[in-house]
N, C-alpha and C positions, 0 to 999 in steps of 0.2 A: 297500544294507545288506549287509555282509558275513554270512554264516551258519558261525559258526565249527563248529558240531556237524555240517555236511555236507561243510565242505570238509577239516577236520580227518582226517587218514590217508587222506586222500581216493588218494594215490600210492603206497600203502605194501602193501604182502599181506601183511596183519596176518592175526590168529587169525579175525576175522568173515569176510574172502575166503577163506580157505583152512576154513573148515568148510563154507562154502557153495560151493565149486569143488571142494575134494574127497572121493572117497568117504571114507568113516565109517572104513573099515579103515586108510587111506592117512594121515588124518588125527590119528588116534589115533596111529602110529608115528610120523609128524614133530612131535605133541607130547612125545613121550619123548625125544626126538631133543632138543628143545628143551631141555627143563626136568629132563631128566634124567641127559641126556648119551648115552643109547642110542644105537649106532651106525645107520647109515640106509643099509639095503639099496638097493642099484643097481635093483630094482624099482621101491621105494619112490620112490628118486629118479627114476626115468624118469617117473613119474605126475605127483609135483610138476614137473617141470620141464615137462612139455608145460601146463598145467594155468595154472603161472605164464605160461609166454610167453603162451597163449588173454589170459589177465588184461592182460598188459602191452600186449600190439599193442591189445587195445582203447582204451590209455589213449594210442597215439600210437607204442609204440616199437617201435623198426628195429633195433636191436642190444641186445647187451647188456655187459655189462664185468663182471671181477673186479676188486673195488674193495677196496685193502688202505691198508698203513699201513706203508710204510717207516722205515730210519732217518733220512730227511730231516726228519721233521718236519713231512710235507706227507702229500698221500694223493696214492694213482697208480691208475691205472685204462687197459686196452685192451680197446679195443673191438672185438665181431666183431658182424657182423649177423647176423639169425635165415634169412636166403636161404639156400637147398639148388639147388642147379641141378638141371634134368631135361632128359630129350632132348625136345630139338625146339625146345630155346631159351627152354625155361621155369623157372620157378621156384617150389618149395614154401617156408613158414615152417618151419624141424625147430629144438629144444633140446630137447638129450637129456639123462638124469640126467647122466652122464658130467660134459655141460660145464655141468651146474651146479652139482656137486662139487666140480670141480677143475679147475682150467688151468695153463699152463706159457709164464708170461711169460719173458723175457728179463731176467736178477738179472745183467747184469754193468755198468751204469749204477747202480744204485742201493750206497750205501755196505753196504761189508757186512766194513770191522775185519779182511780177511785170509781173511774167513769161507770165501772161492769162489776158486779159480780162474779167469785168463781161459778157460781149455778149458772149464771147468767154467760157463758163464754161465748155464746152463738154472734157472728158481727154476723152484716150484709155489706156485699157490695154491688153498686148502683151504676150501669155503665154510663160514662160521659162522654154524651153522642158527641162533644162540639171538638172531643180527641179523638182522629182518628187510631182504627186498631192497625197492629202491622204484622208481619211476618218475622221472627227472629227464631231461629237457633230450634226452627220443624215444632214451631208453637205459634198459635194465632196469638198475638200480645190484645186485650181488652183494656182502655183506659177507663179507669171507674173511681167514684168515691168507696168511701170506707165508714160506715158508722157502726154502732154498739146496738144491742139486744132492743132498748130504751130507744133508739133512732138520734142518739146522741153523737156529734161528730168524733172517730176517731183518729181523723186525719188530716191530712195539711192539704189537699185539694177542696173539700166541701165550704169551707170559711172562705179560699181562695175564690171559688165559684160564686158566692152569697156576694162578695165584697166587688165583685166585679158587676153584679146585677146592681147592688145600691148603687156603684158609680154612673152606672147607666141610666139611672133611672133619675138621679139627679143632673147628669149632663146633659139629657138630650132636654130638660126642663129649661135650662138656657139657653139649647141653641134655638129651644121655639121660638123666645122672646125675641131673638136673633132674627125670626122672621123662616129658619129650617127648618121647612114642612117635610123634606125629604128621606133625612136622616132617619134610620130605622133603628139603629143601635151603636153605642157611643162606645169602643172596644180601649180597655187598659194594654198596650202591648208592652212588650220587654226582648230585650236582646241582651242577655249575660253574656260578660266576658268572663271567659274561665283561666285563671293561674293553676297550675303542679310543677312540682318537680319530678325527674326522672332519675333516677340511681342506679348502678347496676344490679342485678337480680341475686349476684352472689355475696358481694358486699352489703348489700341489703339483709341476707340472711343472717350475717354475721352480726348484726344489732339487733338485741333480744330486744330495747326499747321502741325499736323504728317498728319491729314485726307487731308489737304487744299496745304498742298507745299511738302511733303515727308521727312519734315527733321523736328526736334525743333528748334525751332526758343525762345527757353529761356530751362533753365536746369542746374541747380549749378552740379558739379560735384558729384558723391558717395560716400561714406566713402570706400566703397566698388568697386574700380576699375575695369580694369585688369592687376591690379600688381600683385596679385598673380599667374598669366599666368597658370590657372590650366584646362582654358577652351580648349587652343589650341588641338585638335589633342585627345581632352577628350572624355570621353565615351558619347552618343549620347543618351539623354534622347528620354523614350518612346514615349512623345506623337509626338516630334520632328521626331524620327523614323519612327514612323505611316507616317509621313506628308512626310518622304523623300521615302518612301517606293510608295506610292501613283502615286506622281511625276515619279520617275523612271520608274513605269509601264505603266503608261500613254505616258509615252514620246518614249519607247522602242515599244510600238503599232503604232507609229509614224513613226518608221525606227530613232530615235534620238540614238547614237550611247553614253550615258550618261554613265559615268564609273566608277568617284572617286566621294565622298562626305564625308565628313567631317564637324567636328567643326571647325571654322576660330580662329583668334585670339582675337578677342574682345566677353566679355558677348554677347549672343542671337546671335552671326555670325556665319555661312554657308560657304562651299563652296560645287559646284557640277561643274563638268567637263566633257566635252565629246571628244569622240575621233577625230582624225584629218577628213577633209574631204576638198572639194575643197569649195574656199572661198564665193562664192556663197550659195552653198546647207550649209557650216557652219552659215553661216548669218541668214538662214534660219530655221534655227533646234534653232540658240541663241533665235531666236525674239520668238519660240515656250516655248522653256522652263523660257522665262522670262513670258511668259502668263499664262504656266500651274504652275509656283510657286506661283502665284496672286491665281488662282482660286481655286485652293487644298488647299491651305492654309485657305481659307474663307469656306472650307468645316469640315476643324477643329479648326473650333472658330481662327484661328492663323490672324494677317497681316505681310505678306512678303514684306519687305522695300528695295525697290533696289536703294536708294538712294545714291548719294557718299559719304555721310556726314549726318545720320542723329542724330548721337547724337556729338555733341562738346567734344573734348580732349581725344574719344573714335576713334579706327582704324574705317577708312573708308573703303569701298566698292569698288573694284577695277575690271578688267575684262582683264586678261593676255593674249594676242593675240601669242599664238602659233605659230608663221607663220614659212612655209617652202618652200620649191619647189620638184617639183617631177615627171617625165614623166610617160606620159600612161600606161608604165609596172608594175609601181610602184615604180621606182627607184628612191632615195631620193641626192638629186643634193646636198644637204648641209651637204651629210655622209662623213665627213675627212676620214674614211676608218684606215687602223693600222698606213701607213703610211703618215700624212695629209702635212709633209714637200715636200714629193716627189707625190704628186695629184692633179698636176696643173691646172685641169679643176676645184675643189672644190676649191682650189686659188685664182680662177679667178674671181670665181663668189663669196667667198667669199669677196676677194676687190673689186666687183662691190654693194656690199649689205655697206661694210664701204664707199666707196664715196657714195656712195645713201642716204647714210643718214647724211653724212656731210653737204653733199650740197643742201640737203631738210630737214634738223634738224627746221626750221619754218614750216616748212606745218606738217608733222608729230606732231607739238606742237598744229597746229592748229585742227587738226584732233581730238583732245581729248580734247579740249576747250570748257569749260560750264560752268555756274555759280555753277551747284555741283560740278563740280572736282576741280573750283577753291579752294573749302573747305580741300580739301582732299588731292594734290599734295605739297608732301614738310614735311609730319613726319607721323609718325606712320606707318611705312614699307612702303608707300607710296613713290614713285621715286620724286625728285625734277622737275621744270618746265626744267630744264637743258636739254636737249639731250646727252647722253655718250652712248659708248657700253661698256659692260663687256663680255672677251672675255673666261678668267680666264688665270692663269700664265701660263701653256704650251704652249698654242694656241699665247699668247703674244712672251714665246721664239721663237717659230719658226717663227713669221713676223718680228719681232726682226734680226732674222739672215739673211732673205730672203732680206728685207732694205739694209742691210749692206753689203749684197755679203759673208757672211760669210758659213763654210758648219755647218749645225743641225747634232747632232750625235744622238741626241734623249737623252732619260733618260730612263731606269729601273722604271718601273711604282711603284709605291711606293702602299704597303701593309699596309693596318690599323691594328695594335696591340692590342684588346682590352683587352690582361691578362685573360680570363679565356679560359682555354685549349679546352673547351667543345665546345666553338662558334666556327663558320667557320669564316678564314679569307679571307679576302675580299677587291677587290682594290680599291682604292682612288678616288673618283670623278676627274678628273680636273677640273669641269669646275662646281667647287663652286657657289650653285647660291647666287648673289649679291640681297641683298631683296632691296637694296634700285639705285638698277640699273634700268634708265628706258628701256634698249636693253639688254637685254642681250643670247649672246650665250649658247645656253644650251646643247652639243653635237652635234645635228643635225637639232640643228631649233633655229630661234631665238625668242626670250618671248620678246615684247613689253607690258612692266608694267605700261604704263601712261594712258589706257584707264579707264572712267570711268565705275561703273559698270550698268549707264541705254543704254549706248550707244549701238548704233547696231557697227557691228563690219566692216561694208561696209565702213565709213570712213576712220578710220585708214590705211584698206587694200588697197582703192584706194590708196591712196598718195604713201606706201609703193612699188603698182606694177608699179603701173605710173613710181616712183622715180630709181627703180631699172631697169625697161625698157630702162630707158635714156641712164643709164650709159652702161648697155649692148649693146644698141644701138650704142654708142662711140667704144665701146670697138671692136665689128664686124665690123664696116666700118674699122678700121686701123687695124687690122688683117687679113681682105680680100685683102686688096691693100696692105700686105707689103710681100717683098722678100725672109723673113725670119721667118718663123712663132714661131719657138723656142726663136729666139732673142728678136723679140717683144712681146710675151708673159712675156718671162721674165722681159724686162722693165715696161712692163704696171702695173703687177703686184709691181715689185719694185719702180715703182715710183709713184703710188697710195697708197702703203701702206708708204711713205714716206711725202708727200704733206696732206694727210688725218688723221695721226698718233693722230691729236689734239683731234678729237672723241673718241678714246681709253680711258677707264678711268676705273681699278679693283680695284678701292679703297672706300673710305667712301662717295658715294655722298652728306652727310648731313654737312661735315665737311665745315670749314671755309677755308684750303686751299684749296679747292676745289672749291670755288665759287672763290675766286681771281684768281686760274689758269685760271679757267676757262674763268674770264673774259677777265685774260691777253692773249688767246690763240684765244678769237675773237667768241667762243659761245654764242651764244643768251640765256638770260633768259627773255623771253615773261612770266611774273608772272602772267597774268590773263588774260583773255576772251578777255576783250576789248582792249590789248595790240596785241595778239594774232592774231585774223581775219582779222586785212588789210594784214598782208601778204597772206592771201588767193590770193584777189586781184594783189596783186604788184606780185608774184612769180606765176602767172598762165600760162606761155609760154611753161611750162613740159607738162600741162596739153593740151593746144592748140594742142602742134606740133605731139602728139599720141593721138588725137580726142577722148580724155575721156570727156571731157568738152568741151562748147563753151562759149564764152566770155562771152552770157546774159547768159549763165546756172552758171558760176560763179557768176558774179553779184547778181544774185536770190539768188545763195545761201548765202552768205555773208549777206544779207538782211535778210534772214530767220534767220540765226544763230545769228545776231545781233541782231536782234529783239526780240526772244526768250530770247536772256538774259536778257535782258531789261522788258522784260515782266516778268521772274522769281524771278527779283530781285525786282519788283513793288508790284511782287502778295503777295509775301513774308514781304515787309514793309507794304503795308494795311492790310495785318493778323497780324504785329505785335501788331499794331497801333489796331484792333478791338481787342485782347485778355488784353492788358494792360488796356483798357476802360473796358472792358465789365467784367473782369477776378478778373486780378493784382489789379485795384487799390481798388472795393468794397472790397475783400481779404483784402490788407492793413488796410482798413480804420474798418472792421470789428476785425481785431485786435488789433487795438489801441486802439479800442471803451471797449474794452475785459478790455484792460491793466491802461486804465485810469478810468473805474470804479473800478479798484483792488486798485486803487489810492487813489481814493476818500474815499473810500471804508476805507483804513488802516487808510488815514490821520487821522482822528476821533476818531483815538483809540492809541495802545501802540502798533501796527504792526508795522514793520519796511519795507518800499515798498521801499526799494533802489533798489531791482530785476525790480519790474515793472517800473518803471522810468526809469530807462538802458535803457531797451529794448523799450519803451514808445517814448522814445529822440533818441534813435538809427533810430529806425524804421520812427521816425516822417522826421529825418536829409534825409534820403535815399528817403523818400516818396517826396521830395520834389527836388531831384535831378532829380526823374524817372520825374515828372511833366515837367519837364525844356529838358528832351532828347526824350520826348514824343511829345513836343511842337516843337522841331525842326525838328524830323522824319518828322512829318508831314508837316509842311511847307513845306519839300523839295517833299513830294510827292503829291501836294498839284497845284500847276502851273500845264499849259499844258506840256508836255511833247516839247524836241526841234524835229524839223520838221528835223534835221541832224539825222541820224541813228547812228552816229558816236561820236558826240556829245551827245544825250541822251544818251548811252553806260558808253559815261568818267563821263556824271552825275549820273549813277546808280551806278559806280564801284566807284568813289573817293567821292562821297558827301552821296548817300541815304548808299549803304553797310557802310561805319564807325557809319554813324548817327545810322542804326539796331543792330549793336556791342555796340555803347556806350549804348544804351536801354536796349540792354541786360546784358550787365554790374553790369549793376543797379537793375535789375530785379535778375540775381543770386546773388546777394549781398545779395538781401531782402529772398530772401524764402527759407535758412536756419535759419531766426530769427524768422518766422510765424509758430505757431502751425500748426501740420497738419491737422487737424481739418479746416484750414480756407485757406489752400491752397488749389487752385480750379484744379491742374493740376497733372497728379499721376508723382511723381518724375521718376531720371535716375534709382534708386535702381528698383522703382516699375516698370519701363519698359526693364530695362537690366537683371531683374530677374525673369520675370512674367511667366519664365518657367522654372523652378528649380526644375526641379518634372517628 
């Protein structure tokens, strides 16, 4: 029997080891340090760090790492051991404050947009006391930022960390007004839901495209879908169970706060969930559990697919961003409370979250920009590239009335009836969640549904704190200087949720009038990647004027992000272009060869080969189309690449990406007419089912 209450942070030097390892004085300055931001004296740190290694070598570890968060997309870490040589051939344990403040990896492999010099390759990394360090795999884990030579950010936690001070720094300005002398700090948290798929390990090996880009890149549909919707929410096969079972424990020794898991909606989909935390340390626990569902899964024969798209006309992969607000005590800023008409402060801030996202609905689009999500945004429960909120219909009456100057009487909350006497009845959600909303209000936080599901979660939540910073920032300078604090409150609210109204949207975002409102109301649909990232650029003065970014750190990034797509959607046409040579076409030509000796074969006698001849001239018509969309794939991937970053972009999204679709076109045409026998690649059946058992 598992004992979650013992083994849970059982790896982690959480608040309960570090009050019990150190002194009182030491301990109290590394909570300031924490929760306050107070810098942390080189004493200080020399205590914690001898303190923690005593902690960590008991737990098994030999070394320890700065563990950061590049612009890959991935996390990196080097390791040094805790050895000291002495004479005479021996050796002490030493970690000194120094190296657990700060290290100085090697930034000239990792993307860094221009940021660095080859001379200049030296980065640093800066521990980030407010993440605890943990135990994994006989290595102390260090959570830290990442910058360049210059002190320029080269990663996706230090803008994360900036944008979560601006937000603070502008919220707790309203709760003063509020009359909240208490509140010490105004905390962004987040609870990502995580989608994958799982495959078998051998089947999986058999797709050069699944191993080499993360997605199929050819695959006619199943006979076998999921129309039958019998997997959603279905009972959780064993060996699956095994694998989630694993993960959960692992990740609960971690201090990862992991809580729901489920079958998703598509054959072979997942999801797992963890509980809220502040947006940092959730960033941090996601990048965890997307490493430990890689790893455990390849410990039972399984591959964990966290791609956004990887099988075509099949639900994609998504990563719902829980975001809320909440001060130090715990108190949840986004709780309407019974009555949310008359709770002006939750008013406040909720029309500061709808302008924030009106008026930043491109960056928020850009934030979840990639060439897998471009696969993915726009059906199959997937939100469109649109920005809306769903707020659901009560929450709509009462801004409705609040607009208008009208007074809310409220409604009698409405009771579900199900007919049989024996159930308990039970009240009514309002706040319906919209699966194909990409905002949506959910109670007391809001779900952002556009992220993809490799993405770290650090983007999104920038633009979000950043973008909602602003508005609050607005909102306190004219509340401070006005004469009437009730009166302006009232306006600000009524004429934000009046001016912004055109973001509001509880209805079908897939529909057709919804995209003409939409566009008649002046929202952007940025449809893809390369449409997407200049507004990075163009819209960075949010960014600027609350020092989350500097101008080259935009720049860089744009560069990265631009390039990466460019790079994915390359890497992805030369795989397609070697499996159709190396693959498809021997495949083909082996089954013609099949079909036209049956040919030969009958003509000579009283056979009647009308069968093989069909399929003979079928297949031979197709083979010669695929030669013709093979021959222009390549040409186009074939030239140098343009020395415009911007330009290469619009050639990979409008020239190479159709040229790979018309290929693959052609290609699922063909290999429902090939015996199986001579297809070289295991079908969707055979990888959407490879776990049926």
């Amino acid at each position: 029997m598992i004992d979650i209450t013992n083994i849970f942070g059982s790896m982690v030097f959480n608040e309960a080891v570090m009050e019990a390892r150190l002194p009182k004085d030491t301990y109290k300055a590394l909570k300031k340090t924490m929760f306050l931001g107070t810098p942390l004296t080189l004493d200080v740190a020399n205590v914690v760090a001898n303190a923690m290694k005593d902690w960590a070598v008991e737990k098994g570890a030999t070394h320890f790492c700065h563990w950061f968060q590049p612009m890959t997309g991935f996390t990196a870490e080097k390791h040094d051991s805790f050895i000291s040589p002495k004479v005479g051939g021996k050796v002490i344990l030493q970690f000194s404050g120094e190296a657990l403040v700060h290290g100085e990896p090697d930034a000239s492999s990792f993307p860094s947009g221009g940021l660095r010099s080859t001379f200049e390759a030296r980065g640093y990394t800066v521990w980030d006391a407010t993440s605890y360090t943990f135990v994994k795999e006989n290595t102390l884990f260090i959570p830290t930022a990442f910058c360049a030579y210059n002190g320029e950010s080269l990663d996706k936690k230090t803008p994360l960390l900036r944008s979560m001070d601006a937000l603070n720094k502008q919220a707790l300005r309203i709760l003063r007004l509020f009359g909240n002398d208490t509140a010490k700090r105004v905390q962004a948290t987040v609870g990502p839901e995580q989608e994958y798929f799982l495959v078998d390990k051998e089947v999986y090996n058999k797709r050069p495209d699944l191993v080499l880009t993360g997605r199929t890149l050819f695959g006619a549909a199943p006979s076998r879908n999921q129309d039958t919707e019998e997997h959603y929410f279905g009972s959780i096969k064993p060996r699956v169970a095994a694998f989630m079972q694993e993960v959960e424990q692992e990740l609960w020794k971690l201090g990862v706060p992991v809580k729901t898991k489920h079958n998703e909606t598509a054959p072979a989909q997942y999801e797992i969930a963890q509980v809220f935390a502040t947006n940092n340390v959730a960033c941090d626990h996601n990048q965890l559990t997307m490493e430990l569902l890689k790893k455990v899964a390849t410990k039972h024969n399984l591959a964990c697919l966290l791609h956004e798209k990887p099988f075509e006309g099949v639900n994609g992969s998504g990563k719902h961003n829980n975001w809320s607000l909440s001060t130090d005590s715990g108190t949840n800023i986004l709780e309407p409370g019974e009555t949310p008409f008359e709770n002006a402060q939750f008013l406040l801030f909720l029309a500061a979250v709808i302008k924030a996202v009106d008026d930043y609905q491109d960056l928020l689009r850009v934030s979840c920009a990639s060439a897998g999500n471009d696969h993915r945004l726009g059906a199959h429960e997937a939100p469109p590239a649109i920005i809306s909120i769903f707020i659901g219909d009560d929450l709509a009456e009462i801004l409705e009335a609040i607009e208008l100057g009208k007074d809310y009487k409220g409604k009698q909350q409405e009771h579900l009836e199900i007919g049989v006497n024996a159930l308990p009845h039970f009240q009514k959600d309002t706040t319906d969640r919209n699966r194909t909303s990409p905002f949506a209000f959910t109670g007391n936080k809001f779900e952002f549904r556009m992220l993809g599901s490799t993405f770290s979660v650090a983007g999104p939540n920038i633009v979000l704190n950043t973008a909602v910073a602003e508005v609050l920032k607005g909102f306190a300078d004219t509340l401070e200087s006005s004469k009437s604090f009730n009166a302006e409150l009232n306006y600000i609210v009524r004429n934000t949720l009046k001016v912004h109204k055109r973001i509001i949207f509880n209805g079908n975002n897939y529909s057709d009038e919804w995209l003409k409102t939409a566009e008649e109301q002046g929202l952007s649909n940025l449809k893809n990647t390369v449409q997407a990232l200049p507004k990075f650029v163009s819209q960075q003065e949010v960014f600027l004027k609350h020092a989350v970014f500097t101008e080259t750190e935009i720049e860089s990034r744009y560069e990265i992000l631009m390039e990466t797509y460019c790079k994915t959607i390359t890497l992805e046409g030369l795989t397609m272009v070697d499996i159709t040579k190396r693959l498809i076409i021997p495949a083909c030509i082996a089954y013609q060869t099949d079909l036209a000796n049956l040919v030969n074969l009958k003509s000579g006698g009283t056979f009647d080969d009308t069968l093989e001849r069909y399929f003979l001239q079928k297949i031979a018509k197709l083979s010669v189309q695929l030669l013709g969309k093979l021959d222009m794939l390549e040409s186009l991937l074939d030239p140098p690449a343009p020395a415009d970053i911007l330009e290469h972009g619009k050639l990979c999204s409008e020239k190479i990406f159709p040229a790979m679709q018309a290929l693959r076109n052609v290609v699922d045409t063909i290999e429902p007419l090939v015996a199986k026998k001579h297809w070289p690649l295991p079908s969707y059946s055979d990888l959407l089912y490879s776990l049926n058992y």
